[in-house]
C-alpha positions in Angstrom: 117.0 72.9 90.7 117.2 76.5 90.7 120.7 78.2 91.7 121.0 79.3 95.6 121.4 83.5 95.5 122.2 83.7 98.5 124.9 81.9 97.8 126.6 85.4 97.3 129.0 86.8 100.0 129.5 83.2 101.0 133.0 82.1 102.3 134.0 78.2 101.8 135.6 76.2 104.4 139.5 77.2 103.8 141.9 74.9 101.7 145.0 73.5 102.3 147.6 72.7 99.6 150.9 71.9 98.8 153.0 71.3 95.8 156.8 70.6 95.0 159.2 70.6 91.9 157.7 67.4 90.4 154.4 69.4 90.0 155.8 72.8 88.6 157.1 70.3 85.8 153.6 68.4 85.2 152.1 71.8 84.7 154.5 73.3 82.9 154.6 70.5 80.9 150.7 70.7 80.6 150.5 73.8 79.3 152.9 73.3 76.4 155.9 74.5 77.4 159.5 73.3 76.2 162.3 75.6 77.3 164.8 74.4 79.7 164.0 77.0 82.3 160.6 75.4 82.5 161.4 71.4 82.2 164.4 71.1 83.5 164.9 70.5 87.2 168.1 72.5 87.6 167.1 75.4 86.5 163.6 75.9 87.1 161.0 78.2 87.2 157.0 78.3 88.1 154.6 79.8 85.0 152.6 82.1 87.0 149.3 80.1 85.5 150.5 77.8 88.0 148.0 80.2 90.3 144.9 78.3 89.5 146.0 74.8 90.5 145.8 75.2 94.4 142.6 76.8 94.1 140.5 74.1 91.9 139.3 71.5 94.8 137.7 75.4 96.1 136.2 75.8 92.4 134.4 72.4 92.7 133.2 73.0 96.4 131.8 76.4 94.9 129.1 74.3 92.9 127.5 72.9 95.8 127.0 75.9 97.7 125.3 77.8 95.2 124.1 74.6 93.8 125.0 75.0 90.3 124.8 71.4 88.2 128.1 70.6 86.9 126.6 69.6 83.6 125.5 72.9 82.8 128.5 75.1 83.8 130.9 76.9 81.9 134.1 78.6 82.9 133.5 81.5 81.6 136.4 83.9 82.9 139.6 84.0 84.8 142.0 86.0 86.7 144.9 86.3 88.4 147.0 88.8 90.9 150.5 87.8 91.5 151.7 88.6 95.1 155.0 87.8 94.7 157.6 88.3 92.4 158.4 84.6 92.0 156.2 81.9 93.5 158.2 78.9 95.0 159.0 75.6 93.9 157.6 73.9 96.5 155.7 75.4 99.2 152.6 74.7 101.8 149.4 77.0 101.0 146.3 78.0 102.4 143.5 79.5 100.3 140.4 81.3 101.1 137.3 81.8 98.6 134.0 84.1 98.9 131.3 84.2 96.1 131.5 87.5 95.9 128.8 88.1 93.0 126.0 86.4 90.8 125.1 88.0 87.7 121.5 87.7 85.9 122.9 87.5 82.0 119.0 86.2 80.9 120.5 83.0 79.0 122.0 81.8 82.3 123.6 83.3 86.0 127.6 83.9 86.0 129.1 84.1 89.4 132.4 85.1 91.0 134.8 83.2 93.1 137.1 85.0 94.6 140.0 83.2 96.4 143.1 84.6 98.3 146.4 81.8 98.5 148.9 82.8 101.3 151.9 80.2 102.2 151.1 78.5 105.9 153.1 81.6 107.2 151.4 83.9 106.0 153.0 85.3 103.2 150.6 86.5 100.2 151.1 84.9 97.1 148.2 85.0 94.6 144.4 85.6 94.2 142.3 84.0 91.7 138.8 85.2 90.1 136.7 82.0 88.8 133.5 83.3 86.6 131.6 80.7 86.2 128.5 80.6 83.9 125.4 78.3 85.2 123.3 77.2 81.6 120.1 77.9 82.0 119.8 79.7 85.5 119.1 83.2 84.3 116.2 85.4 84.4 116.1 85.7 88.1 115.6 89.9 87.7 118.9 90.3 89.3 122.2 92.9 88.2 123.4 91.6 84.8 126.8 92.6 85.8 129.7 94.7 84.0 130.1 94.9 80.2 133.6 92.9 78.8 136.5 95.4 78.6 139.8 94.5 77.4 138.8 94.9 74.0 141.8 94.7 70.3 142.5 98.6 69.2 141.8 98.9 65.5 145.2 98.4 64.0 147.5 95.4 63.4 148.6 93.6 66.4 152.1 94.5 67.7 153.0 90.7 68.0 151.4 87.1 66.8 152.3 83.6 68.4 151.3 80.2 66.9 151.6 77.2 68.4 149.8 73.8 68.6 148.4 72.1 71.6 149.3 68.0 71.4 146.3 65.6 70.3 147.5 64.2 74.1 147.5 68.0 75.7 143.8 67.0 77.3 145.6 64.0 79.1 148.3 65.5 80.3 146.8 68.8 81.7 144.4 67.0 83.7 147.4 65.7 85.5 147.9 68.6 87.2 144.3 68.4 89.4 141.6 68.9 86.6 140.0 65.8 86.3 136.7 66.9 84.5 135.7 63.7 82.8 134.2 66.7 80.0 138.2 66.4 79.0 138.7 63.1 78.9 135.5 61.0 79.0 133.6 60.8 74.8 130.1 60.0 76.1 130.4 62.7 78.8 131.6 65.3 76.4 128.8 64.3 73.9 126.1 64.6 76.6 127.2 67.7 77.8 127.0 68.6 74.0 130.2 68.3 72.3 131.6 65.4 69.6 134.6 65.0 71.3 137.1 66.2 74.7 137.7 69.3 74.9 140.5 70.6 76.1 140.6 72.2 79.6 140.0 76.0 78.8 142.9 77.1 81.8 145.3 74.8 79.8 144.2 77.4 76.6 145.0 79.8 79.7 148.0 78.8 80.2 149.2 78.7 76.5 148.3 81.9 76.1 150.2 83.3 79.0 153.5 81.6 77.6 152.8 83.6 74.4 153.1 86.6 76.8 155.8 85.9 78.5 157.8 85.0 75.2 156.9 88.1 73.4 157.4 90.2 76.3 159.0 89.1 79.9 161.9 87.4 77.8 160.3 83.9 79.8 161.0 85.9 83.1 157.6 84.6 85.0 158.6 87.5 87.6 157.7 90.1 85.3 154.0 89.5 85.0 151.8 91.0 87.2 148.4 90.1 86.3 146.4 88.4 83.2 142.4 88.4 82.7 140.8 86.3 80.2 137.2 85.6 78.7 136.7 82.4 77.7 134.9 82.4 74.0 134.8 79.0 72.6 136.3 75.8 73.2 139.4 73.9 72.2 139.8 70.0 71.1 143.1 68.8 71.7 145.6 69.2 68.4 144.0 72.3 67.5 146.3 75.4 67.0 146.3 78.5 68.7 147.5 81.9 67.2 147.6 84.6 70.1 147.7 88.1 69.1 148.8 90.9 71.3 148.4 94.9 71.0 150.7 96.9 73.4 148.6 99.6 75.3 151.1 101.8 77.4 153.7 100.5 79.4 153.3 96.9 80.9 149.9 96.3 79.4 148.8 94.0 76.4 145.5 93.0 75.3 145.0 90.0 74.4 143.3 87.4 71.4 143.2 84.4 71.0 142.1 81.6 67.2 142.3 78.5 66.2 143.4 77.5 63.0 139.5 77.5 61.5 138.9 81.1 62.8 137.2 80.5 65.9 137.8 83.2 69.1 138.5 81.2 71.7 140.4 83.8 74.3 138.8 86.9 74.3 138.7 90.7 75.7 142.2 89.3 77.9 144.9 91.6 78.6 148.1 91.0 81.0 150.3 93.4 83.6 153.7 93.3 83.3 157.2 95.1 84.3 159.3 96.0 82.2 
């Protein structure tokens, strides 16, 4: 079944959503972090990764309307645009999406989601950009779309964080709305062409963020602005990641990402930030 383009300018039916504490910790807790500000009740704070997780149940409706199978998609890019200094603990949302593009790349068709989360009064609080990659769907003679930016300068990087995901980080991610059975389920994950789960790549999102706001929002989530990523290759829960960040300017970062046998798995990423 051949993808729908004219699926593009598209608007989905808007989505409701609301979170509290309880969830801020499930994610944060999903995405590997362990500082008290992020765990602990009495103090806490939202990771602004937290963005994506209202938006998902939009990501999924996405598929059917430009009829994409979800055994041959790949997330292959994310954004996000913080609103707001400091996203709430709890709150009640409303998001909006569009398909704003779909890209001929010859192997297979990448579109764009584009979604807009305000609180039920109105008040802006994030956008997310969902590129998803359809296997096999290219070739259609359409734009191929623009070239990756974001890319390491030719020098050392300014600053390197390693940290391991949990053999378990699969299982508790998912928690947090992503129920893929491709990150949980071994004879799904070998159909769709892998030996094992892998892990969910905006939990690899997530991780790498935290690497950002450690190295340079001292764990202030206020201070980031915005952070793109490309997603390169997978991760299988327990596997490593060392992120590596170049300073370019003031309040910008690019951003890469390995595993501990050498494999790119976050590329041509960078992230916004105040000082």
């Amino acid at each position: 079944m051949a993808i729908n383009l004219n699926a593009k300018g598209k608007k989905l039916e808007p989505l409701k959503f609301s979170w509290k504490p309880k969830d801020i910790l499930l994610y944060n807790i999903g995405i590997g972090a362990t500082e008290l500000p992020f765990v602990y009740e009495t103090q806490l704070k939202v990771i602004p990764t937290f963005a994506v997780v209202p938006t998902l149940p939009l990501l999924a409706a996405s598929l059917s309307v430009v009829k994409a199978s979800p055994m041959k998609v790949l997330h292959g890019e994310q954004t996000i645009v913080l609103k707001t200094p400091k996203l709430p603990l709890e709150a009640e949302t409303v998001s909006e999406a569009t398909v704003t593009d779909i890209f001929d790349k010859g192997k297979g068709a990448l579109y764009r989601l584009h979604t807009t989360t305000k609180t039920a009064a109105g008040e802006e609080l994030f956008d997310n950009i969902f590129s998803i990659f359809v296997r096999g769907e290219g070739g259609f003679g359409g734009e191929k779309g623009p070239e990756a930016g974001n890319n390491p300068p030719a020098r050392d990087p300014d600053a390197v964080v390693e940290e391991a995901t949990l053999p378990v980080q699969n299982l508790i991610y998912r928690l947090s709305g992503d129920i893929n059975p491709l990150h949980i389920d071994p004879n799904f994950a070998k159909i769709a062409g892998f030996p094992r789960p892998i892990l969910h790549g905006l939990c690899t999102f997530g991780f790498v963020a935290r690497a950002v706001l450690k190295t340079f929002c001292n764990n202030d989530p206020a201070k980031l602005k915005s952070y793109e990523v490309r997603f390169r290759d997978v991760v299988y829960p327990g596997d490593t990641l060392t992120t590596s960040m170049w300073k370019e300017g003031e309040g910008r970062v690019i951003l890469q990402a390995k595993t501990q046998d050498g494999r790119t798995v976050i590329a041509n990423a960078a992230a916004m930030f105040s000082a």
